[in-house]
MARKOLZA-757334 format. One record per atom (N, C-alpha, C): x, z, y negated; residue in three letters. Coordinates in steps of 0.05 Angstrom, whole numbers, plus 32768, in hexadecimal, padded with zeros to 4 digits. Layout:
N
+------+------+------+--------+
:    x :    z :    y : residu :
+------+------+------+--------+
:    X :    Z :    Y :    ALA :
...
+------+------+------+--------+
***
This chain:
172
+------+------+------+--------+
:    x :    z :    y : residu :
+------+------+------+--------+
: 8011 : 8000 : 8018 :    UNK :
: 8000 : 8000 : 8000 :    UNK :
: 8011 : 8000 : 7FE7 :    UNK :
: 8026 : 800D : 7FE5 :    UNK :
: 8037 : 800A : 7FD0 :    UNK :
: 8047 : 7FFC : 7FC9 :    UNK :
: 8044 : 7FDD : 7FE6 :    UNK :
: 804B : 7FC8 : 7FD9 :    UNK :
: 803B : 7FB9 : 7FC8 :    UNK :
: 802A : 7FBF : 7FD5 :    UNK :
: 800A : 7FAC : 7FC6 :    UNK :
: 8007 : 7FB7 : 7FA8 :    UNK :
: 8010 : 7FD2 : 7FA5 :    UNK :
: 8013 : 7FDD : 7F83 :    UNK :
: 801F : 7FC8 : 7F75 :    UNK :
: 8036 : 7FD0 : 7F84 :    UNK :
: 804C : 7FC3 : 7F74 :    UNK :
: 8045 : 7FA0 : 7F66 :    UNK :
: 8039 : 7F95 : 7F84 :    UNK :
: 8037 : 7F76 : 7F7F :    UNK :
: 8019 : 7F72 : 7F66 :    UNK :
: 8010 : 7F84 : 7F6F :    UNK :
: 7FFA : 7F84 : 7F50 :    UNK :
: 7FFA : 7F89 : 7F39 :    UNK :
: 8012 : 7FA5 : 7F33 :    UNK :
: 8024 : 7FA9 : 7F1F :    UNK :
: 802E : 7F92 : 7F0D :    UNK :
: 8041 : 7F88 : 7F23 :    UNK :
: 8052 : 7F6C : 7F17 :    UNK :
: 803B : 7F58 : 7F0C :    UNK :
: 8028 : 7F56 : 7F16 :    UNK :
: 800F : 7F3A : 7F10 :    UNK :
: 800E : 7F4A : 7EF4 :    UNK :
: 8007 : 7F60 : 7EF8 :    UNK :
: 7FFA : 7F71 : 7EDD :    UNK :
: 8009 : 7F6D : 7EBB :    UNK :
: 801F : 7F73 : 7ECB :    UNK :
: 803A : 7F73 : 7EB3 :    UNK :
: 803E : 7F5A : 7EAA :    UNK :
: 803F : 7F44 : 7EBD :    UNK :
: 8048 : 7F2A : 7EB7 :    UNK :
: 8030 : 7F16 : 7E9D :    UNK :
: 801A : 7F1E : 7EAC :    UNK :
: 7FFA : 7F1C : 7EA3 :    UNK :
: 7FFD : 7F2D : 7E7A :    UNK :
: 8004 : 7F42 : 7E7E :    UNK :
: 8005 : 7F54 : 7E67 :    UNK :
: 801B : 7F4C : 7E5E :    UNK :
: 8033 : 7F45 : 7E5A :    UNK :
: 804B : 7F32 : 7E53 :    UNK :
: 803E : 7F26 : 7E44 :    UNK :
: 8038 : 7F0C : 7E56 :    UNK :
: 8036 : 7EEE : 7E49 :    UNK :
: 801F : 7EEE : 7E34 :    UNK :
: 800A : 7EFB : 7E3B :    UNK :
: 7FF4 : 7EFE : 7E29 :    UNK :
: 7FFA : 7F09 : 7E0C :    UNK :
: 800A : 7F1C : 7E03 :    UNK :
: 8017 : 7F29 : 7DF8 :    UNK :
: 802B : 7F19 : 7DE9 :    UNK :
: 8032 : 7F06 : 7DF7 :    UNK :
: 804F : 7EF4 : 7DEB :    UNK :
: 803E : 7EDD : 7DDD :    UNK :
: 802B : 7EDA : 7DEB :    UNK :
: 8020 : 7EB7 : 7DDF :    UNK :
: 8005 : 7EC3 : 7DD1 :    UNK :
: 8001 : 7EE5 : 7DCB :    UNK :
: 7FF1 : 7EE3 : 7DB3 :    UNK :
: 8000 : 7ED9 : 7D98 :    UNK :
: 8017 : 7EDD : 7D8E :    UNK :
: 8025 : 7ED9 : 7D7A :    UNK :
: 8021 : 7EC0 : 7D75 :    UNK :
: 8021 : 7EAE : 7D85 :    UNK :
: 800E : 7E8E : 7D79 :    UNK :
: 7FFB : 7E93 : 7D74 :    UNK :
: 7FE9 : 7E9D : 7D6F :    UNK :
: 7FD5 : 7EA6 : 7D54 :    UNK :
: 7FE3 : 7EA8 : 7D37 :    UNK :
: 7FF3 : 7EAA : 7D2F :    UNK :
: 8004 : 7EB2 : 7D1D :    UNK :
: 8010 : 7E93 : 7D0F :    UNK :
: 8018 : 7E81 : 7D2B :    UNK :
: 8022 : 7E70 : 7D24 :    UNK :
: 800A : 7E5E : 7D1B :    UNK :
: 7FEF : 7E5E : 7D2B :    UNK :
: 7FDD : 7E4D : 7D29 :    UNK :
: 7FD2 : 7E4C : 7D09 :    UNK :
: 7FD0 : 7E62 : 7D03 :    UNK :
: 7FC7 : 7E70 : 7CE5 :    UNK :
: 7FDA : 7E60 : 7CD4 :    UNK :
: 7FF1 : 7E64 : 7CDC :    UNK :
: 800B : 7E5C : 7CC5 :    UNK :
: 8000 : 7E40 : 7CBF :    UNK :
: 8000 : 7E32 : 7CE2 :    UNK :
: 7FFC : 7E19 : 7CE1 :    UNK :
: 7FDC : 7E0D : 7CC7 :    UNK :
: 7FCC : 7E13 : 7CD2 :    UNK :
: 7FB6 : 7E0A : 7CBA :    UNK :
: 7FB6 : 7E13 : 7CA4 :    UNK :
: 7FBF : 7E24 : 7C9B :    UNK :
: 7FC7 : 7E2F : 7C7D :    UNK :
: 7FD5 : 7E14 : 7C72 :    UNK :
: 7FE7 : 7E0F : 7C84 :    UNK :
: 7FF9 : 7DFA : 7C79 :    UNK :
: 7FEB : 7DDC : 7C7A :    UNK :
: 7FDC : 7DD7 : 7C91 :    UNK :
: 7FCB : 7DC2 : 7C88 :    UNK :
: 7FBA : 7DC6 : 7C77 :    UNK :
: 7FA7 : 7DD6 : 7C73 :    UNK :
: 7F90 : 7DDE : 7C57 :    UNK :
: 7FA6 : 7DDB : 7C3B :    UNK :
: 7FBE : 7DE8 : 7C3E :    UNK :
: 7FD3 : 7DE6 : 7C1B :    UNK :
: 7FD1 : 7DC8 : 7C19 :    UNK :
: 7FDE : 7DBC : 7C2E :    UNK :
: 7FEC : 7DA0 : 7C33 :    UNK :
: 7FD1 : 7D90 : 7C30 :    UNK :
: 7FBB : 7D93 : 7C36 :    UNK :
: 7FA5 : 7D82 : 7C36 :    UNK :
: 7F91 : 7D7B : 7C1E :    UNK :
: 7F8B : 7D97 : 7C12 :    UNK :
: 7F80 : 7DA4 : 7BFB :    UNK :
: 7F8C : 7DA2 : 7BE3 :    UNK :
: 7FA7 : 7DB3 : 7BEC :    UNK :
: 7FB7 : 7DB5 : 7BCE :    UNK :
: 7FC7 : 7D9F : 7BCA :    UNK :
: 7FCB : 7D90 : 7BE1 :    UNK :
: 7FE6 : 7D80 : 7BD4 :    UNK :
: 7FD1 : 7D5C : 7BDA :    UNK :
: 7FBE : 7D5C : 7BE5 :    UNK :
: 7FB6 : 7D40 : 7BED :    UNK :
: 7FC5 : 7D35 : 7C09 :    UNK :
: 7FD6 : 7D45 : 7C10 :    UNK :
: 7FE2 : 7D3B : 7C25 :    UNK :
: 7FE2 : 7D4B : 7C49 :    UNK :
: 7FCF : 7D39 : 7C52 :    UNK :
: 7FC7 : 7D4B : 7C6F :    UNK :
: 7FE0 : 7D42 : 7C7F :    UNK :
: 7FE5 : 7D56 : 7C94 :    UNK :
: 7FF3 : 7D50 : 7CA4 :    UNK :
: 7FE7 : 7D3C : 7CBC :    UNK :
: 7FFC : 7D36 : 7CCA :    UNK :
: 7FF4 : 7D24 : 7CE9 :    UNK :
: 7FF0 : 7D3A : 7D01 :    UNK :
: 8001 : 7D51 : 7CFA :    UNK :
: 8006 : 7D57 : 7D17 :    UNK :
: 7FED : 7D75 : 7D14 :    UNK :
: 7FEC : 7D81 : 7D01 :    UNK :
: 7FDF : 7D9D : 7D02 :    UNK :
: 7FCC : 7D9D : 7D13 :    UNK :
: 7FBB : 7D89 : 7D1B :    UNK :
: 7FAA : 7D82 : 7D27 :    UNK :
: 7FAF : 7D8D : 7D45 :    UNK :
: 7FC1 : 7D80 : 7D50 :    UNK :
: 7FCC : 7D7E : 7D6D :    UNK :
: 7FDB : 7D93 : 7D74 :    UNK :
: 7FF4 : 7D9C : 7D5A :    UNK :
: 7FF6 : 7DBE : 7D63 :    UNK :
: 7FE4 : 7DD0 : 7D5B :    UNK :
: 7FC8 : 7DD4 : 7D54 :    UNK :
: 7FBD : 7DE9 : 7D53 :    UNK :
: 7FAC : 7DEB : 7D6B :    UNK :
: 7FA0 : 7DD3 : 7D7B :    UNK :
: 7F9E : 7DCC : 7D91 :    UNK :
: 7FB6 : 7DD9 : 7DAE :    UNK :
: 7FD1 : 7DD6 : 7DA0 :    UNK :
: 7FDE : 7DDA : 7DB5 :    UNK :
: 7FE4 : 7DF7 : 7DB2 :    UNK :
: 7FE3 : 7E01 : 7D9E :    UNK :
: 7FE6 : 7E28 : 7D9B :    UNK :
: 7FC6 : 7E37 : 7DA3 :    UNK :
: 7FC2 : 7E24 : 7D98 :    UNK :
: 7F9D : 7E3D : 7D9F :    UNK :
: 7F95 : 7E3B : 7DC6 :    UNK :
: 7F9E : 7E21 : 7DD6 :    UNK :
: 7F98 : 7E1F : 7DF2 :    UNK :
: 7FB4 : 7E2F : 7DFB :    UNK :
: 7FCA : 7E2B : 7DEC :    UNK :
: 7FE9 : 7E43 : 7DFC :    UNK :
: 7FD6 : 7E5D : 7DFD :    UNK :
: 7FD0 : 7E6A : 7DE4 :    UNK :
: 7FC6 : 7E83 : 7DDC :    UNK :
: 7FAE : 7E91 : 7DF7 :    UNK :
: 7F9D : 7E88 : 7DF3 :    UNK :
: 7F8C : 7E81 : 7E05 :    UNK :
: 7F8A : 7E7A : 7E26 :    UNK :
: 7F97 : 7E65 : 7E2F :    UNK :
: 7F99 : 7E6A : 7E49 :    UNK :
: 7FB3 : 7E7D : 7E52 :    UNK :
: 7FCB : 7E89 : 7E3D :    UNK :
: 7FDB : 7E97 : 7E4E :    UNK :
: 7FCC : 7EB4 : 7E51 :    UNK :
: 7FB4 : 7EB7 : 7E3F :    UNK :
: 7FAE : 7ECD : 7E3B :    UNK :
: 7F92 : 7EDE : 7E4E :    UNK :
: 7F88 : 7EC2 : 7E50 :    UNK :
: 7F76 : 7EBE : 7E6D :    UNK :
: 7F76 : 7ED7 : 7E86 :    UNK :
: 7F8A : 7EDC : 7E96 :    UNK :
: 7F8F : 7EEA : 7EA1 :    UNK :
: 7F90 : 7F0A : 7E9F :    UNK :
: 7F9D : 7F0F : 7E87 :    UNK :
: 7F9F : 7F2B : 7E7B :    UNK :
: 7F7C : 7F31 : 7E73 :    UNK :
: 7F72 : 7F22 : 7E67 :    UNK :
: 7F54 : 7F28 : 7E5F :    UNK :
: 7F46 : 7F30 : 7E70 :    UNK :
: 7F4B : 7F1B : 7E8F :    UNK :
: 7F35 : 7F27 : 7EA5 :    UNK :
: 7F43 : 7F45 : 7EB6 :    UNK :
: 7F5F : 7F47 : 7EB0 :    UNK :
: 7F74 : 7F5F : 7EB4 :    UNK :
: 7F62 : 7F79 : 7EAC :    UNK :
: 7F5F : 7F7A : 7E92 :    UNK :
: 7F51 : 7F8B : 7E80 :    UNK :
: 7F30 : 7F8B : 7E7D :    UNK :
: 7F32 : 7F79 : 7E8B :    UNK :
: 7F07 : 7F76 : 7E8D :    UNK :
: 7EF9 : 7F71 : 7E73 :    UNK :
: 7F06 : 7F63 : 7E62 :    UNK :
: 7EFD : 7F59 : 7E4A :    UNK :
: 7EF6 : 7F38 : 7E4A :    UNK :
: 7EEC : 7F3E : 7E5E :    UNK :
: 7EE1 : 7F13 : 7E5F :    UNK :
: 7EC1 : 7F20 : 7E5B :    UNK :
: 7EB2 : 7F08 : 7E51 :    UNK :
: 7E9D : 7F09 : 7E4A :    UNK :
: 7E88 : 7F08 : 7E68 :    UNK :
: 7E7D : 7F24 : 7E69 :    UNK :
: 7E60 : 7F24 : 7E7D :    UNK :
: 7E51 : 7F38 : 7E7C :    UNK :
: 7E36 : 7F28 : 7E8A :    UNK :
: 7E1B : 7F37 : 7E81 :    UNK :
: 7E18 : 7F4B : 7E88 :    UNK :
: 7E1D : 7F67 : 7E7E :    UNK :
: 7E24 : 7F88 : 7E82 :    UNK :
: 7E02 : 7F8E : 7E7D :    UNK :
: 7DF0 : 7F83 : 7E83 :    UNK :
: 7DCF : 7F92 : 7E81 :    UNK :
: 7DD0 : 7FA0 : 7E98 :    UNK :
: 7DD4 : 7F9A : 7EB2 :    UNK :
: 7DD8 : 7FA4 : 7ECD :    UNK :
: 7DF0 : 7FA8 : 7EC7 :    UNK :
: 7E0A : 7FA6 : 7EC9 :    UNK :
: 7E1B : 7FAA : 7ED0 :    UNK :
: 7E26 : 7FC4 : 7EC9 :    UNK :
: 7E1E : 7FCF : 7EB3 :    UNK :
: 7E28 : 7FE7 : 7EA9 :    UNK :
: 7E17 : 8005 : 7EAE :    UNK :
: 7E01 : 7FF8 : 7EC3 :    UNK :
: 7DEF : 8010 : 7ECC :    UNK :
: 7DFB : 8014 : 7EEA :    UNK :
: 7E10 : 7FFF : 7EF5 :    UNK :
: 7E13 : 8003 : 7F13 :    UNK :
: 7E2A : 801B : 7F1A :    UNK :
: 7E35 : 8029 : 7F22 :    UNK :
: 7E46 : 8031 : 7F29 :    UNK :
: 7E5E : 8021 : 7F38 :    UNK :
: 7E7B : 8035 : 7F37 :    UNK :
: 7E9B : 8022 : 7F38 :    UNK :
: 7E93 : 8011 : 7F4F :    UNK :
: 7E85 : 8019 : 7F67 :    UNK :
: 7E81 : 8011 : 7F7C :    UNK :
: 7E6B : 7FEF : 7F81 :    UNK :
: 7E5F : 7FF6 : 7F77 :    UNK :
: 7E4B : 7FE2 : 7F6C :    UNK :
: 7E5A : 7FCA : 7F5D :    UNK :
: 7E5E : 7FD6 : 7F44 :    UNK :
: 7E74 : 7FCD : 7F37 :    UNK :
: 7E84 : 7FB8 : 7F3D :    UNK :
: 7E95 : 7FBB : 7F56 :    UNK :
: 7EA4 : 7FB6 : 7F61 :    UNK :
: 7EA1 : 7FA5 : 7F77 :    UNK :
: 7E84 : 7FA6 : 7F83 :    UNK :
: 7E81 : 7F95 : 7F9A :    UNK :
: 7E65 : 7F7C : 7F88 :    UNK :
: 7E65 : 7F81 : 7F71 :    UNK :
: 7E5A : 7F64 : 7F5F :    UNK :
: 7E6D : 7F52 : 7F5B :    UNK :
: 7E89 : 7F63 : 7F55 :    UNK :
: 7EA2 : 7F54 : 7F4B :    UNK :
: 7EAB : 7F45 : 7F64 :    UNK :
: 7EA7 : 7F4F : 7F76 :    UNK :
: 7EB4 : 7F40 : 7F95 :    UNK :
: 7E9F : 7F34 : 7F94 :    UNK :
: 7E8B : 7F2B : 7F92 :    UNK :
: 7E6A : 7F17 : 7F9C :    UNK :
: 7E77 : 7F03 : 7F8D :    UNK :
: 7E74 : 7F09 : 7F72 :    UNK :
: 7E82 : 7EF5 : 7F61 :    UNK :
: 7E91 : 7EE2 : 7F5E :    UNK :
: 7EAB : 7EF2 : 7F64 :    UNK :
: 7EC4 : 7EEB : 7F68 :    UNK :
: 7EBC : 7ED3 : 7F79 :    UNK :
: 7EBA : 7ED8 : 7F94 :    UNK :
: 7EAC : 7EC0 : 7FA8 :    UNK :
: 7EA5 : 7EAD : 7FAB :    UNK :
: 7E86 : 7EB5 : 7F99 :    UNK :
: 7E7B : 7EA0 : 7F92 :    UNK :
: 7E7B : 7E8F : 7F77 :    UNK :
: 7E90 : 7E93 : 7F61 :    UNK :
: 7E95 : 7E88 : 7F4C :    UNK :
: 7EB3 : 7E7D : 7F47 :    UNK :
: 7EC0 : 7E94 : 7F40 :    UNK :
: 7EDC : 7E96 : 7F40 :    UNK :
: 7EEE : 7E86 : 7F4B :    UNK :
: 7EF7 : 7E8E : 7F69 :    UNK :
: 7F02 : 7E85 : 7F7E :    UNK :
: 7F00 : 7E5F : 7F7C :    UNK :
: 7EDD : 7E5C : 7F86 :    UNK :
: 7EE1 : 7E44 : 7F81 :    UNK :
: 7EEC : 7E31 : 7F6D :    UNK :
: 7EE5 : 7E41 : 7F54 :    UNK :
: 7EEC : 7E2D : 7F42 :    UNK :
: 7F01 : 7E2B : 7F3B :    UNK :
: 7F13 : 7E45 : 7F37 :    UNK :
: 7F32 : 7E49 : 7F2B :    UNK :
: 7F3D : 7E39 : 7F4B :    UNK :
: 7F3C : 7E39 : 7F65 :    UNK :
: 7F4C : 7E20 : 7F75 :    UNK :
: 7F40 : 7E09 : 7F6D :    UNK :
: 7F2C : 7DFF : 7F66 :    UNK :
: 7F26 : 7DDD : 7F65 :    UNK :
: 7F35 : 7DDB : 7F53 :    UNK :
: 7F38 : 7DEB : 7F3B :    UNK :
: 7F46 : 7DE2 : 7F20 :    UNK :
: 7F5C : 7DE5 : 7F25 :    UNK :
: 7F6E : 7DF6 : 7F30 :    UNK :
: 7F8B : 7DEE : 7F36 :    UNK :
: 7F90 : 7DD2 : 7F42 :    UNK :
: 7F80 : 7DD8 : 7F59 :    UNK :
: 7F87 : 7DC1 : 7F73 :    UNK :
: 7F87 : 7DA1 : 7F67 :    UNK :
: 7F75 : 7DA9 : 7F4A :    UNK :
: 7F6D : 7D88 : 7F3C :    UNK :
: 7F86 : 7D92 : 7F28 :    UNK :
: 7F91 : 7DA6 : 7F1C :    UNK :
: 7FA5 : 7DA6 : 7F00 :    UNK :
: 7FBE : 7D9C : 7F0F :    UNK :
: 7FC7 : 7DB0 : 7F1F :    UNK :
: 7FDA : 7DAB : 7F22 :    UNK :
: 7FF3 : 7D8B : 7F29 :    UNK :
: 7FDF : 7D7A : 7F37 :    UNK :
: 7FE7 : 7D64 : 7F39 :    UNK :
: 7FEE : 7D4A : 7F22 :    UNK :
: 7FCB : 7D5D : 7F14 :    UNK :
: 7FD4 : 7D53 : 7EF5 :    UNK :
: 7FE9 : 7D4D : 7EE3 :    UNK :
: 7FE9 : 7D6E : 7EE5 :    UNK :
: 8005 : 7D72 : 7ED3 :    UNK :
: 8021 : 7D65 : 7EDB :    UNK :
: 8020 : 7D63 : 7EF6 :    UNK :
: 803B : 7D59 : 7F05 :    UNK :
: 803E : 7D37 : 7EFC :    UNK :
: 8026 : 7D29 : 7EF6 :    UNK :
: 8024 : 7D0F : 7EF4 :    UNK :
: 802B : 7D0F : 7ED4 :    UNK :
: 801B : 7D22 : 7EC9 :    UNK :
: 802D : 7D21 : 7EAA :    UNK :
: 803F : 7D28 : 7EA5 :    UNK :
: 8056 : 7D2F : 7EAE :    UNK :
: 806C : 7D37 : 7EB5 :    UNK :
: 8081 : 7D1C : 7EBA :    UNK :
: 8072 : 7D0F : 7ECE :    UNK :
: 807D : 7CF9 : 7EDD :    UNK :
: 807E : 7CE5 : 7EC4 :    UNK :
: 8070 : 7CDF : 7EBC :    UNK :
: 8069 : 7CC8 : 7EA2 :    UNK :
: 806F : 7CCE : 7E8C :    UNK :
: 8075 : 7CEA : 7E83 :    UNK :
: 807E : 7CEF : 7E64 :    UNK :
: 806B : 7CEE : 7E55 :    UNK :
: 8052 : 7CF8 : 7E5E :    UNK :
: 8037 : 7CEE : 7E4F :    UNK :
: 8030 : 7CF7 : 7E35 :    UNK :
: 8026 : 7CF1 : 7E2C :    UNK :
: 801E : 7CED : 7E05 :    UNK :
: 8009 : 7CEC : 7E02 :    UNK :
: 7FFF : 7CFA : 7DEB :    UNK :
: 7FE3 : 7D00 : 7DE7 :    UNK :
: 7FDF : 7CDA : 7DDF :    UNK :
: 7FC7 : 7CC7 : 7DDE :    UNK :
: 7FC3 : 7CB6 : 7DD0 :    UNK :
: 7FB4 : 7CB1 : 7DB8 :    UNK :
: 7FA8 : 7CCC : 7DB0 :    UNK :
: 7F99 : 7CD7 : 7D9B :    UNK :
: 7FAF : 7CD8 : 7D86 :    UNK :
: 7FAD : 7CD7 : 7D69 :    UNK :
: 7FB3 : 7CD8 : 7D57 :    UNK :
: 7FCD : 7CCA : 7D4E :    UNK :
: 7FDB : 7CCE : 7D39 :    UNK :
: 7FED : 7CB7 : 7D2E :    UNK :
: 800D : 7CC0 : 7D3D :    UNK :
: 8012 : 7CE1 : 7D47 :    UNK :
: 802B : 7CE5 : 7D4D :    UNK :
: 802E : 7CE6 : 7D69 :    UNK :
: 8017 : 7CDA : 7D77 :    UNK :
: 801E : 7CEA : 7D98 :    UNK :
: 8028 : 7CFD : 7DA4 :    UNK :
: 8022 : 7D07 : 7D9A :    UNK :
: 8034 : 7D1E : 7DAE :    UNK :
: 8038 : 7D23 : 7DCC :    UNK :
: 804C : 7D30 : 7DDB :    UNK :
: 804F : 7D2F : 7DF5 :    UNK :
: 803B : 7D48 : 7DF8 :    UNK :
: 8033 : 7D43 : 7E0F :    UNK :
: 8016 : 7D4D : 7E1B :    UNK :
: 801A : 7D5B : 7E31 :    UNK :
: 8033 : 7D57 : 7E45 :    UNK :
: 8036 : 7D63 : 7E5B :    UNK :
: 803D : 7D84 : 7E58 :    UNK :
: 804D : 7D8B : 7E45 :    UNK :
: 804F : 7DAF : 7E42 :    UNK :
: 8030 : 7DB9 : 7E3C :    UNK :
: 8028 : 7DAB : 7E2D :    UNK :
: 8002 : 7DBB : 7E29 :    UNK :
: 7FF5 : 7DB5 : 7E4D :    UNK :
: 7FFA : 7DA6 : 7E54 :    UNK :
: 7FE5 : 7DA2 : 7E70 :    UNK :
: 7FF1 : 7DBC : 7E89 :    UNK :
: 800F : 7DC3 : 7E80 :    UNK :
: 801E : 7DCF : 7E8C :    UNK :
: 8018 : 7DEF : 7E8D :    UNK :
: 8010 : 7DF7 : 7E6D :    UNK :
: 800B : 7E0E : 7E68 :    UNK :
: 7FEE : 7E1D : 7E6B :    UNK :
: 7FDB : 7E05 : 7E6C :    UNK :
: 7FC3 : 7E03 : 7E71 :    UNK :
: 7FC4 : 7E06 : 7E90 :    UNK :
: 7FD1 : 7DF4 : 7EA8 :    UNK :
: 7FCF : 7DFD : 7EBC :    UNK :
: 7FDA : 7E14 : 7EC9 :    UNK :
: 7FF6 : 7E1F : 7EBA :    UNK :
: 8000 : 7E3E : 7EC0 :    UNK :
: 7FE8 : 7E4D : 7EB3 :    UNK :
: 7FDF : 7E48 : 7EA5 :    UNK :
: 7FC3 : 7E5F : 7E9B :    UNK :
: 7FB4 : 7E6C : 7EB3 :    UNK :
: 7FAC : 7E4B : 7EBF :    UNK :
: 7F98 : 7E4D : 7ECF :    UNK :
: 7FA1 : 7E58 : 7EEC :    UNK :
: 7FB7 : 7E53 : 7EF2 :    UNK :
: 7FC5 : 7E64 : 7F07 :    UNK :
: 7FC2 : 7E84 : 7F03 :    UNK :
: 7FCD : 7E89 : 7EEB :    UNK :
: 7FD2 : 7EA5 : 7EE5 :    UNK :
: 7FBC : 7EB2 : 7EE6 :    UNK :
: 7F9E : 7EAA : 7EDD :    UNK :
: 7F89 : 7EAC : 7EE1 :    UNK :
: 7F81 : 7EB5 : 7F03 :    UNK :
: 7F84 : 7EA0 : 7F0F :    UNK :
: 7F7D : 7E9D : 7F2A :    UNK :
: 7F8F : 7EB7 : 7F3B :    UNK :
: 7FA6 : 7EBC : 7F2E :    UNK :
: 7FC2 : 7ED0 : 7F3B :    UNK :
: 7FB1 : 7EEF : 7F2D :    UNK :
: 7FA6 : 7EED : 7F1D :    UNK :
: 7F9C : 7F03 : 7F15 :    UNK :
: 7F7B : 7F0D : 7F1F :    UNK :
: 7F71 : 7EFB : 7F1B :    UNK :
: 7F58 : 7EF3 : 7F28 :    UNK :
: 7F5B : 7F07 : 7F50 :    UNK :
: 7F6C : 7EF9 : 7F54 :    UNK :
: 7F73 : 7F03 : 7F7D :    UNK :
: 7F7B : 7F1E : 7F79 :    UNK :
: 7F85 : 7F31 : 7F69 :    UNK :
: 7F96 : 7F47 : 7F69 :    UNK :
: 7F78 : 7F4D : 7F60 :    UNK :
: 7F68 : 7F4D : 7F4C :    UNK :
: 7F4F : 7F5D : 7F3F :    UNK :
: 7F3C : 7F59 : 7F57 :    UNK :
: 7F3A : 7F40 : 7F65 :    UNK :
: 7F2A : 7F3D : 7F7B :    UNK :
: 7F2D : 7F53 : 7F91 :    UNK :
: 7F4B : 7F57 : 7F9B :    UNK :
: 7F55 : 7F6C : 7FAB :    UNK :
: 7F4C : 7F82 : 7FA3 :    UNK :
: 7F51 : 7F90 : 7F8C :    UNK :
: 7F4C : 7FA5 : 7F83 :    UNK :
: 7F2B : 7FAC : 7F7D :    UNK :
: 7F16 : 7F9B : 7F7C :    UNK :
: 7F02 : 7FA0 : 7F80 :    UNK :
: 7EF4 : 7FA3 : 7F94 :    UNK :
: 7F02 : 7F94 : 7FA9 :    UNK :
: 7EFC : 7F95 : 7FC5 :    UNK :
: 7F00 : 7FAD : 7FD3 :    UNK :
: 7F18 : 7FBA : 7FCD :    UNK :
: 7F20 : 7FD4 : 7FDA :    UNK :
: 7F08 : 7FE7 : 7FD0 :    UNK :
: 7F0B : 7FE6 : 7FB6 :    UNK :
: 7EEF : 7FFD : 7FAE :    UNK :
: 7EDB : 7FFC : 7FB6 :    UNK :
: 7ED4 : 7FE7 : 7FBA :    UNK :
: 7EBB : 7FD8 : 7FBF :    UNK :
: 7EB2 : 7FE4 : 7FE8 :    UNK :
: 7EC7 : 7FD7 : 7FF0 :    UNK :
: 7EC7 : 7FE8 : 8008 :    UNK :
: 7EC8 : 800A : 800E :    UNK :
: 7EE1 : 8017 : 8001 :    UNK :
: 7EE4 : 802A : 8004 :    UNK :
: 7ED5 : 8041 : 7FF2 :    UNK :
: 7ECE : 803B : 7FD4 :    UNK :
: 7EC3 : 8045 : 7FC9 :    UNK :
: 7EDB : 8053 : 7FB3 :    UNK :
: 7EF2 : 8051 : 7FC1 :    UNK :
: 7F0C : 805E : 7FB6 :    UNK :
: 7F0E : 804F : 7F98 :    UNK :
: 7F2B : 8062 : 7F8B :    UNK :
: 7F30 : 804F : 7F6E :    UNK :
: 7F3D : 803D : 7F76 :    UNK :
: 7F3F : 8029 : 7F5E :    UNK :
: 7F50 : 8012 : 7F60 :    UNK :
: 7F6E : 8014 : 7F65 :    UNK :
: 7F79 : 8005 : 7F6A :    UNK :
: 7F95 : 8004 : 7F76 :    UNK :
: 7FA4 : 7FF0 : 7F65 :    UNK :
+------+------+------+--------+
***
């Protein structure tokens, strides 16, 4: 059992890391449109790219953060029932769930990203939207580590609901 800590620990930490590191692109995203609104407004002169990196900071921000959110149980759900059930209860909605929503969807979406991304990788791919193109394969990249980290976090919260769920014990 105290390896199984450990290995949930590490998901935990890694999850609370990255989330933590790629809030700070909030910071940059802000900088970024300030500077298109000065540049657009005040000076007559819009940029090409603000567009595509505020796109590419707000989906970093966001899918690295993905994971830590459902870590901390701050994803959005309907608590009318849920907050009258007890840990136990609780806990064996989150495993029904998990099952029947989750699971399936976070593997189809890897099983379809992943190959993706490898093909944009392969080709050096470029957005074909707007005047600067930009390369496209680090956003498809970070979007699909999201969705992993998601899915890696997702199985450790799955586990740990399940044990309660069975045992009635605390989480692990």
């Amino acid at each position: 059992m105290q390896i199984v800590k450990s290995i949930f620990g590490t998901v935990d930490k890694v999850n609370e890391f990255l989330a933590k590191l790629f809030a700070w692109t909030m910071l940059l995203l802000v900088l970024t449109m300030t500077f298109e609104v000065v540049s657009r407004y005040g000076f007559g002169r819009p940029t090409l790219w603000s567009f595509d990196v505020s796109y590419f900071l707000s989906s970093m921000m966001i899918m690295l953060g993905m994971a830590y959110t459902w870590r901390i149980k701050s994803h959005v759900r309907i608590d009318i029932f849920y907050n009258k059930f007890s840990p136990r209860k609780k806990a064996l909605a989150d495993v029904i769930f998990a099952l029947l929503l989750f699971f399936p969807l976070l593997i189809l979406l890897t099983g379809a990203m992943v190959p993706h991304v490898m093909f944009s990788w392969a080709q050096g791919e470029r957005s074909w939207v707007g005047t600067w193109l930009p390369i496209i394969y680090p956003f498809k990249t970070w979007v699909t580590a999201g969705v992993i980290l998601l899915l890696l976090q997702g199985t450790v919260e799955f586990i740990r609901d399940l044990y309660v769920a069975v045992t009635g014990g605390e989480r692990p």
